[in-house]
C-alpha positions as CSV (number, residue, x, y, z in Angstrom):
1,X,-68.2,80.3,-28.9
2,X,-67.1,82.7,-26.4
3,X,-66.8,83.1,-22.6
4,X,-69.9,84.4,-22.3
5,X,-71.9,81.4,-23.7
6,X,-71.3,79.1,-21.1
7,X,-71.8,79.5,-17.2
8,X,-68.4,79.0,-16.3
9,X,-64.9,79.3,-18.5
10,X,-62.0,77.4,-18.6
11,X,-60.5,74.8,-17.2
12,X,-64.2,73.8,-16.9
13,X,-65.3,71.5,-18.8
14,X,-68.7,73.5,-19.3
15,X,-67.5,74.8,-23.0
16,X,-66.6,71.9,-24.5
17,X,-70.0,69.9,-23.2
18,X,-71.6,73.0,-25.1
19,X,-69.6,72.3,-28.6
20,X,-70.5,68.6,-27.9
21,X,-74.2,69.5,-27.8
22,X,-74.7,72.0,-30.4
23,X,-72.6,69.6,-32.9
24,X,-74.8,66.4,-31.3
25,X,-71.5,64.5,-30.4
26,X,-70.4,63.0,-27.3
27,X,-67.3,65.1,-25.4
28,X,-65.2,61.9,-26.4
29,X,-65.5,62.4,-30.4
30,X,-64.7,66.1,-30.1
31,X,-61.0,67.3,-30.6
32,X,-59.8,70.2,-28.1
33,X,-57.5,72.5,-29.7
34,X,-55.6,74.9,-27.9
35,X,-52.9,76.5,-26.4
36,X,-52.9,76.8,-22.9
37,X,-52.9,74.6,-19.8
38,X,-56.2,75.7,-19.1
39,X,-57.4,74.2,-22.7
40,X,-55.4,70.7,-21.4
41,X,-57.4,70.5,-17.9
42,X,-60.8,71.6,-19.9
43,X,-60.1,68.8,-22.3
44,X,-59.6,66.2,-19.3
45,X,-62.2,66.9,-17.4
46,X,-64.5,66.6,-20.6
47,X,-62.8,63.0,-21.7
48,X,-61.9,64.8,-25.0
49,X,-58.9,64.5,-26.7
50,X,-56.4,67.6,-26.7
51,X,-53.8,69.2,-29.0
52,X,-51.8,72.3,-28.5
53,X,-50.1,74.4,-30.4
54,X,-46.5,75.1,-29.2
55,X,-46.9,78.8,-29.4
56,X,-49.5,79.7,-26.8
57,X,-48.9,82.1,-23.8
58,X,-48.7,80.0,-20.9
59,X,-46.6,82.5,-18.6
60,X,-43.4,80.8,-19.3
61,X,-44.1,76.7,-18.7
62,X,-43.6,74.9,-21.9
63,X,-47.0,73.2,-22.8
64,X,-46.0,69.8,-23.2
65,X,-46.1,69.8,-19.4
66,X,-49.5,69.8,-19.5
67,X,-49.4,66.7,-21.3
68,X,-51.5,67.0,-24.0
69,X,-52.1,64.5,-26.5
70,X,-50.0,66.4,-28.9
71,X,-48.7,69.3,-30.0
72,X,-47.9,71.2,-33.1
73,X,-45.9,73.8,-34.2
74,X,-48.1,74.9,-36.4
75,X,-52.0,74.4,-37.3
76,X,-51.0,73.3,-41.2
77,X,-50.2,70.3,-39.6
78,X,-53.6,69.9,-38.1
79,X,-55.4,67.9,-41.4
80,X,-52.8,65.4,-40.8
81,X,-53.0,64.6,-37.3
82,X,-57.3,64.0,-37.5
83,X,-56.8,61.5,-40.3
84,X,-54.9,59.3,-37.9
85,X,-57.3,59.3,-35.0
86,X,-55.7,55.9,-33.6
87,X,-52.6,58.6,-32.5
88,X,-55.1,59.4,-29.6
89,X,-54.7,58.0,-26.5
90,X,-57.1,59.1,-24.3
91,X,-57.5,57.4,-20.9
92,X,-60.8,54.9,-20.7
93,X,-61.4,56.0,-24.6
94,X,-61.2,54.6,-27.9
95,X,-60.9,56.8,-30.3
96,X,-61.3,54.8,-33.4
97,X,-62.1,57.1,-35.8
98,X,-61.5,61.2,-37.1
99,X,-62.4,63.5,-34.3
100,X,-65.0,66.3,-34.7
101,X,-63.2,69.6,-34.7
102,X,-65.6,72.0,-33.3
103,X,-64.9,75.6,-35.2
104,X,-66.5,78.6,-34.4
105,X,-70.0,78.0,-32.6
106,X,-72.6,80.3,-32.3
107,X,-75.9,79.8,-30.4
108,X,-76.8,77.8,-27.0
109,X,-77.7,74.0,-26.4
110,X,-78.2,72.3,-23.7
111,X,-75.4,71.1,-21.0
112,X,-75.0,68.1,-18.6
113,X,-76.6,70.0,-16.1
114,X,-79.3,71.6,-18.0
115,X,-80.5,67.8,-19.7
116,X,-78.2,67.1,-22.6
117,X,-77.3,63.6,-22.3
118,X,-74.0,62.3,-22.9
């Protein structure tokens, strides 16, 4: 899903209500991956958990000070982490089981503010 799919980019949370939608999930069950702060700040604001790989471009700051719930070094390790979906601690949540991983998304649903209900 690109930029130009949802009303307003990142760190809004507008793009990952939209994955949530179109994959008829709740923003709680979907995994954020990413690599930059703004990915972090989206994933918060949506309630979704959040890893980041250490190799994004984030003008110099380390991304670990954006505190994600992880990181990786690099996404081979990926498979490993969403088979333990107890190593997510997201605040108010309980992730008790595998995360959705939304991949590349094509199309439009419905958003908070346009009805979907989550």
């Amino acid at each position: 899903m690109g930029a130009d799919a949802v009303s307003a980019g990142k760190p809004d949370p507008d793009g990952i209500y939209e994955a949530a939608a179109i994959l008829g999930v709740s923003p709680f069950e979907l995994l954020v991956v990413g690599d930059a702060v703004s990915d972090v700040h989206a994933a918060r604001a949506a309630g979704s958990p959040v890893i980041c790989v250490n190799y994004g471009y984030n003008y110099g700051t380390a991304i670990q000070k954006a505190c994600p719930d992880t990181t990786l070094d690099t996404l081979a390790s990926l498979p490993n982490i969403i088979a333990r979906p107890n190593c997510f601690d997201v605040p108010g949540q309980g992730v008790t089981t595998p995360p959705v991983l939304a991949g590349s998304l094509r199309g439009r649903a419905m958003r908070p503010k346009g009805g979907a209900q989550f």
